[in-house]
N, C-alpha and C positions, 0 to 999 in steps of 0.2 A: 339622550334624554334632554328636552329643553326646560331650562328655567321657569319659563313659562306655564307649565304643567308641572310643576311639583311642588312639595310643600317645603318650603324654607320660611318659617316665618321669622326673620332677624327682628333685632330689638335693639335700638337706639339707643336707650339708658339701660345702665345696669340695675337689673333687680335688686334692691335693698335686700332681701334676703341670702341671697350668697355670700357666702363668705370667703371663698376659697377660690381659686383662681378659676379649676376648671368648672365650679358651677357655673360660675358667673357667664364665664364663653361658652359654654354649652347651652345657658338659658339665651344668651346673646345672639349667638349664633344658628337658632334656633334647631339644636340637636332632637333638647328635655322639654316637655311640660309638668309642670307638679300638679301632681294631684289630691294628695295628701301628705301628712309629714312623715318624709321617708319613704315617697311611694311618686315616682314618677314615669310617666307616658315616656318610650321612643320613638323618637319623629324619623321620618325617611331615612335623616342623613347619620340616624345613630344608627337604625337599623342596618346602612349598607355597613360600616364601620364592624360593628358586631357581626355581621356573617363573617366577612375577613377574618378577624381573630377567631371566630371558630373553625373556619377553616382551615388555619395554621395549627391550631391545636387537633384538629381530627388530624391529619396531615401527619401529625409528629405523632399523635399515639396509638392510630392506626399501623405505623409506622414499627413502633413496640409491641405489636401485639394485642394492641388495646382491640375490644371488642364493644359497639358501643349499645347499648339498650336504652331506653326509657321507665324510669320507677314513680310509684303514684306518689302525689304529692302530698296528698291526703293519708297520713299512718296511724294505723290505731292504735291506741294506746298500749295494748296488752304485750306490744316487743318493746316499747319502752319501757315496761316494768321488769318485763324480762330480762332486758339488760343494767337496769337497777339508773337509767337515769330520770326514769317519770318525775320523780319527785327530786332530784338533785340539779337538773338542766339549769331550773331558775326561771325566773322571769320571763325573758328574752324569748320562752318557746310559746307560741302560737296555741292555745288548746280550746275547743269547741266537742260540742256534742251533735250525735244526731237527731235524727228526731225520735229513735229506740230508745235516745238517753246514753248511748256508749261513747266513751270518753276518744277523741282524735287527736290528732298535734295537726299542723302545717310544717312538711319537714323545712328544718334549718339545715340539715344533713342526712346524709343516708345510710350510718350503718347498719343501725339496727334492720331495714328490710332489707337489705341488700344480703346482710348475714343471712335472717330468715329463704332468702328466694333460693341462695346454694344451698342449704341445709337438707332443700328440699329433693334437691338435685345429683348431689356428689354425694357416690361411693368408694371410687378408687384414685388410689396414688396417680393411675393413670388418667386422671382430667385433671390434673393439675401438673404446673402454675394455671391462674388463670387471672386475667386481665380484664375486668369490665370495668364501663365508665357511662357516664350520660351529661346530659348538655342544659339545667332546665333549671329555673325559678325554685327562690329557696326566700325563705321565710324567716327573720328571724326581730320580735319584738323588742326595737332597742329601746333602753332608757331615753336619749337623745339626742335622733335620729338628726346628722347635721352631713352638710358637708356633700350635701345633692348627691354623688352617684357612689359617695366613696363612704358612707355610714347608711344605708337604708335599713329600710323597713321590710323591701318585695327586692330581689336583685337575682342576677343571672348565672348561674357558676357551674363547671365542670368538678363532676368529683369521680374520680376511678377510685376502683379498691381491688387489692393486687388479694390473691388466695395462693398459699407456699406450702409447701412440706414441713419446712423447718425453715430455722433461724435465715440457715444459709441460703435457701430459696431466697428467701425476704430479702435477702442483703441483694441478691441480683434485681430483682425488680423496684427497690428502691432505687439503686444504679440506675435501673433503666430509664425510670420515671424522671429523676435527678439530671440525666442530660438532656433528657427531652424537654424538661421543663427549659434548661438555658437554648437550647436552640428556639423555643417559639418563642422566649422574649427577643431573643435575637433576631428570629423573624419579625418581629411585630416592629423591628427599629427601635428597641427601650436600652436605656442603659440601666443596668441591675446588680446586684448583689445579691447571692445567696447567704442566708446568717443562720446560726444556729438560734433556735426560738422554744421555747414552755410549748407542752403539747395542751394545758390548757385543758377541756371539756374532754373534747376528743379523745385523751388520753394515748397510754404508749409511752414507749421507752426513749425516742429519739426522735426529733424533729427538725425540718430547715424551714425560712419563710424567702420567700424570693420578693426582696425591694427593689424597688423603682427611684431609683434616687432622683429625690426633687427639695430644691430648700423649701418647698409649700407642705411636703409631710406630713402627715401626723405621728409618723413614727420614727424615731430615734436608733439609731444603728449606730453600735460602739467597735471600732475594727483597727485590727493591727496593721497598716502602713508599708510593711514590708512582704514585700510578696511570698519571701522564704519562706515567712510562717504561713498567713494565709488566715489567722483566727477572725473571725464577723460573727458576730450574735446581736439580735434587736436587745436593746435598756432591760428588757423582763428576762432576761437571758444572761445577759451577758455577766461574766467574772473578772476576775480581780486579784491579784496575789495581795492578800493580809500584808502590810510592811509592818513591823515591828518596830519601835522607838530605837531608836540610834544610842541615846543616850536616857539608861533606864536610873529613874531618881532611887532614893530610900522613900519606904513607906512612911509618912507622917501621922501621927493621931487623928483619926476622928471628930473631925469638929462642925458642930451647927450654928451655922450662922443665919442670920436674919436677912431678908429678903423681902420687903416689904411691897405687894403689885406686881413682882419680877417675874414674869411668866414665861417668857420667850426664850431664848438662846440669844437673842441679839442686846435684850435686858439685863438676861447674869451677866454675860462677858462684859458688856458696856461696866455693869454696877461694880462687878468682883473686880475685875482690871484683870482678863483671862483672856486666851483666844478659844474657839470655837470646840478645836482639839479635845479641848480639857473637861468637856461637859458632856454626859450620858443623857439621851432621852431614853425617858421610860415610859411607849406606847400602850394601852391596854386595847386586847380587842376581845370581842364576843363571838365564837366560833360553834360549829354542829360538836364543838370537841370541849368546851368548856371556854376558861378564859384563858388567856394568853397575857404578857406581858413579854414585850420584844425592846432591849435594848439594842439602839446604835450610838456612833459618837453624834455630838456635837453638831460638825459641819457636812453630816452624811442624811440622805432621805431615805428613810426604807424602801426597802422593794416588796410589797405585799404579796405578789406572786411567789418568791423566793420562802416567804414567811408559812403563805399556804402548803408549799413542799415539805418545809422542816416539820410544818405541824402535824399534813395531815389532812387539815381540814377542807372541807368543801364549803363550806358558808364560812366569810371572813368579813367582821364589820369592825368598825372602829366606837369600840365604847363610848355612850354616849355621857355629856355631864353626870347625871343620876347613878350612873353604874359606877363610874370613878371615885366620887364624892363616898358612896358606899364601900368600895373596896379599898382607899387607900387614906379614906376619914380626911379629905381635904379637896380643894376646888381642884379642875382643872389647869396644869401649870405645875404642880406641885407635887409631882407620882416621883415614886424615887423607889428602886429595890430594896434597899434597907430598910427591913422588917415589914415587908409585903408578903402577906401568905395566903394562904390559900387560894394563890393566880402563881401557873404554869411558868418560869423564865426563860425563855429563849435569847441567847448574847449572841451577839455578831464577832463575828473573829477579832477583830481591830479593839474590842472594847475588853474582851478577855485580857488584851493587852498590858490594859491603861494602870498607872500609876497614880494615886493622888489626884484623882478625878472628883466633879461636881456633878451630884443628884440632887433631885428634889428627895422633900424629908417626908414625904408623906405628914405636912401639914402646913396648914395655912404661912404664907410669907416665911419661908425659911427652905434651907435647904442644905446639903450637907459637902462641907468640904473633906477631900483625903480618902475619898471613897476609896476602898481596894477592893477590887474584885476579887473573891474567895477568900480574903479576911472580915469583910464588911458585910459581903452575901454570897449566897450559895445559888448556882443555877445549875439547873436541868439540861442544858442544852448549848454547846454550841454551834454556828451554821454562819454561813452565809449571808445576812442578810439585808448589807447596803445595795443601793443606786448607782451602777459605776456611773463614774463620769469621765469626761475627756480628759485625759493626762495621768489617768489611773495606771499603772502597772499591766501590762500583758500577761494573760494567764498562761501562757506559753514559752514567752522567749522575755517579757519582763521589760519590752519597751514599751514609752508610752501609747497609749490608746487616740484612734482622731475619734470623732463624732460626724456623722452625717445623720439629714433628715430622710426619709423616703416614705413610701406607698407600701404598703405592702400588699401584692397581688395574687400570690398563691404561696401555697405550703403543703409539704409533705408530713407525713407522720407513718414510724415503725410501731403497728398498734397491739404486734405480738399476739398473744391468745386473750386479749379484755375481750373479744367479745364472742371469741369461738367459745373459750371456758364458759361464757355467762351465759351463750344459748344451745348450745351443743352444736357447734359445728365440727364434726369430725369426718377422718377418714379412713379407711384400712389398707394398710403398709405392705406393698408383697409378698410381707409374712402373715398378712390378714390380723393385723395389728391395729386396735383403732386407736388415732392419734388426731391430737387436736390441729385443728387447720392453722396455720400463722399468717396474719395478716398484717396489709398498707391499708395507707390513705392518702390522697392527694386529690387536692384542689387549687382550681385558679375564680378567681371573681374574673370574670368576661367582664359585665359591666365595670368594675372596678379600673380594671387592666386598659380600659377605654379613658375614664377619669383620669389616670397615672399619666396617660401616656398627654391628656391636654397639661395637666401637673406639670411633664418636664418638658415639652415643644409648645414656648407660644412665647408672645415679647406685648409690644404696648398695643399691636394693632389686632392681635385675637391669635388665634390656633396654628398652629405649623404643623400638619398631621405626616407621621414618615410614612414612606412612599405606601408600605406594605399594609398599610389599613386607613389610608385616607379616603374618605367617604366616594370622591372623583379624585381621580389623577392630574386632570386639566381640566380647567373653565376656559372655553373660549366666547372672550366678549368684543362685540361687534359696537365701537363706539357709539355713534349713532345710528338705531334702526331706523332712522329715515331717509339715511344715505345707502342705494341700491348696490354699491359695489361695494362696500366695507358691510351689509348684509349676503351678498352674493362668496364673497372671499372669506368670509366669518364660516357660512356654512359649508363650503369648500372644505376647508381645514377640516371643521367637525366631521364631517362623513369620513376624510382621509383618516384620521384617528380612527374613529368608531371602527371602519371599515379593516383594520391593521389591532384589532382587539386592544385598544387601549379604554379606559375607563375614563370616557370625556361626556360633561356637560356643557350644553351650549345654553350662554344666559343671552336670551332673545328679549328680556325683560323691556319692557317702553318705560328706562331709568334713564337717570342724567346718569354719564362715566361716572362721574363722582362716588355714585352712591351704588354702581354696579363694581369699581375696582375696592372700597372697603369692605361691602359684604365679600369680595375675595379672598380679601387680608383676613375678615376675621372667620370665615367660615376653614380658612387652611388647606386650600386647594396647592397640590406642592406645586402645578405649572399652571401660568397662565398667557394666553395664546391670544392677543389683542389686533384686534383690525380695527384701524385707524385712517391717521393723514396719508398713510403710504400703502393704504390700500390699492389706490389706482396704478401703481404700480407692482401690484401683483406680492407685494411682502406684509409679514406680520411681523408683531415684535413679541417673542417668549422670555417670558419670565419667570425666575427662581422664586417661590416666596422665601425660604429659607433665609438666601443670601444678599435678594435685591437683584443680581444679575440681571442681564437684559441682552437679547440680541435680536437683528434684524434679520430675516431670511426670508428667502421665497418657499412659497406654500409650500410646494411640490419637495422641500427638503427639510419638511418640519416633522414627518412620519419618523426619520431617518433621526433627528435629532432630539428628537422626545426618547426613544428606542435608546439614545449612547447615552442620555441622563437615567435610564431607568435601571439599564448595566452597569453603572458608576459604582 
């Protein structure tokens, strides 16, 4: 393939709209176009990229068993009712009519037909397990579509869904799915982490997400350090051992004090002369389940996923002024359990704890010291439901926790019988017994997993793409094209790759070096194979991007040497 003929349109400045490293070199680099927010064009060099990685991934699940199909993208509504998520998805789902007037979605996922297409199909114990998966654009309406490849709008993703006998079935093809998954990251060159993760929409009893650690992230990964133990779950996941006060005071009176504008936790503690410890928030939220009232301590941040699990609920919002104001007869700032009724109280372990603690009084500029939990007020519930953070307790072995940032590019989920139970997927048992089918889910963002991987290989001059999905393997640039023998020895090389099945582009481009060896650097070509001053003498000089390396060789041992880097 020559440069010449193909679409690479690099880009000098960085797009002001990027924000994140891999938009920026992917618009730079001319991978992306956008098209709309959340919805971007793949140009040549993402598309060769994106076959690679599906190729690895057909490769690996092929490999398990996977059988691959294609499902319409277009689903009509009546298996989303069927499965009870029409109306609880939310937003985020895609829904149009046709021109009969009957209600569709754009799938964001595919259980619900996928369940439908075996229903229609399976009778006996004896077709099962079963493995199917597909490769195809998913849809899903974000609030705020950021972060070019890695929050869209239209994106690329594999999703299999395993069909079991039972539990135990389930448990092998989760295995299966689970190593398969680490080897195609590992194919793809990604450094990763598997974490336990919230199943979230999807639903199910057990989930893992597979991150791409990169400090550019979006998401947070709290994990134990030591390998003996091995605990990793993403921040919406992740636990925490309760510690309990070392030294437990006596309970003090009840006393309200004045509080004048003091609204924050940074306000009481600064005004009272407290630290963070010592002070309850009291959240209110507005749920499909009524209201809530979620206490944490002080210097802790809820986990609203955590909150959703304990409650229950499926729509979780955070009560607006108006609602507060009404249920606790005071502004914002000033909510406090003592003598809040008629809202649900949900306590977080740590706060079950607390001794002589500070709430707000449920009224204007005051608030109450010596709070004791179950002398002061009474709650419904305890759970779970801080923010771990780094240096938290392990929920396992009880050392501290590190933090890392990452990608997250696929996840699995044990989805159990949600959706055999909800549309009748069943089978009959050698004893002609019908039993519900059990089922997975797993999925990887192809595009995503593309984004990750500029996320973790690139430095100040653009992209470093590892070997296994780099758009080309080698650029070979022939310095000046108007020098016949550093064109003659440029295309020499080029054919000897081509001709020895390597993945070479030759950039024949009529550029100055200059502006042909940066679009190298940033397009991320892992070798580059440069004829120059010492073309007349029959050698080129290959180079690492990675590492900078450089060496001089004659053509005729550059096949050979490309080949012991590629083995490496």
């Amino acid at each position: 393939m020559r440069a010449s003929e193909y679409l690479i349109p690099t880009l000098r400045e960085t797009p002001a709209e990027a924000e994140v490293i891999s938009h920026r070199l992917l618009l730079k680099a001319g991978f992306i176009r956008k098209s709309a927010s959340g919805i971007y064009t793949l140009l040549p060099l993402a598309h060769r990229v994106l076959l690679k990685i599906m190729n690895i991934i057909r490769e690996e699940l092929d490999r398990q068993g996977g059988q691959e199909i294609l499902l319409p993208i277009l689903q009509p509504a009546e298996l989303w009712l069927e499965s009870g998520r029409w109306d609880v998805y939310g937003p985020e789902l895609f829904r149009l009519k046709d021109r009969h007037g009957r209600d569709f979605c754009l799938g964001p996922t595919h259980e619900e037909i996928i369940t439908e297409l075996v229903r229609g199909d399976l009778r006996s114990y004896k077709q099962l397990p079963l493995l199917l998966y597909q490769i195809q654009n998913k849809y899903r309406d974000e609030r705020r579509p950021r972060f070019g490849l890695l929050r869209g709008r239209e994106f690329i993703m594999k999703d299999l869904y395993s069909f079991d006998r039972d539990e135990a079935g389930l448990e092998v093809s989760y295995r299966k799915m689970f190593e398969a998954y680490n080897r195609i990251f590992s194919r793809c060159g990604l450094v990763f982490r598997p974490v336990e993760a919230d199943s979230g929409p999807i639903g199910g009893s057990v989930s893992h997400e597979f991150m791409v650690l990169a400090g550019s992230g979006e998401a947070l990964v709290l994990y134990c350090p030591h390998e003996e133990c091995g605990y990793a779950a993403n921040v919406e996941k992740a636990e925490s051992r309760a510690v309990r006060p070392q030294v437990i005071e006596e309970p003090r009176p009840l006393e309200l004090v004045a509080t004048p504008d003091m609204r924050t936790v940074e306000e009481i503690t600064a005004f009272l002369g407290v630290g963070p410890k010592n002070i309850v928030k009291t959240l209110l939220y507005e749920t499909d389940r009524g209201l809530y009232a979620a206490l944490v301590r002080g210097d802790r941040e809820l986990n609203e996923v955590k909150l959703q699990n304990a409650t229950g609920a499926v729509r979780l919002e955070m009560a607006g002024p108006e609602t507060v104001q009404r249920i606790t007869g005071a502004p914002v700032g000033f909510a406090g359990p003592v003598g809040l009724d008629g809202v649900e109280l949900v306590v977080d372990e740590e706060v079950a704890f607390m001794v002589n603690c500070i709430t707000g009084a449920n009224r204007a500029d005051a608030h109450y010291r010596n709070v004791q939990p179950g002398r002061d007020f009474s709650f419904d519930r305890v759970a779970d439901l801080r923010l771990v953070q780094e240096g938290d307790p392990c929920p396992r072995c009880d050392r501290p926790l590190v933090s890392a940032r990452g990608v997250e590019v696929g996840q699995v989920f044990k989805l159990g019988t949600k959706y055999s139970e909800a549309m009748g997927l069943t089978y009959l048992d050698e004893h002609g017994v019908e039993r519900l089918v059990v089922m997975g889910c797993y999925g990887i963002g192809v595009t995503r997993t593309l984004a990750a991987a500029v996320e973790q290989n690139h430095d100040e001059h653009g992209i470093i793409w590892p070997v296994a999905i780099a758009p080309f393997t080698v650029v070979v640039v022939p310095v000046n094209v108007r020098d016949e023998i550093q064109v003659e020895l440029a295309g020499k090389a080029y054919a000897a790759l081509r001709d020895a099945g390597v993945d070479v582009l030759l950039d024949d481009r009529a550029e100055r070096p200059g502006v042909k060896f940066k679009d190298a650097d940033l397009v991320g070509y892992p070798l580059r194979v440069t004829a120059g001053k010492m073309a007349g003498n029959g050698l080129v000089e290959l180079r690492v991007r990675k590492t900078g390396e450089t060496r001089l060789l004659a053509v005729e041992e550059l096949v050979e040497a490309v080949r012991a880097f590629l083995q490496a």
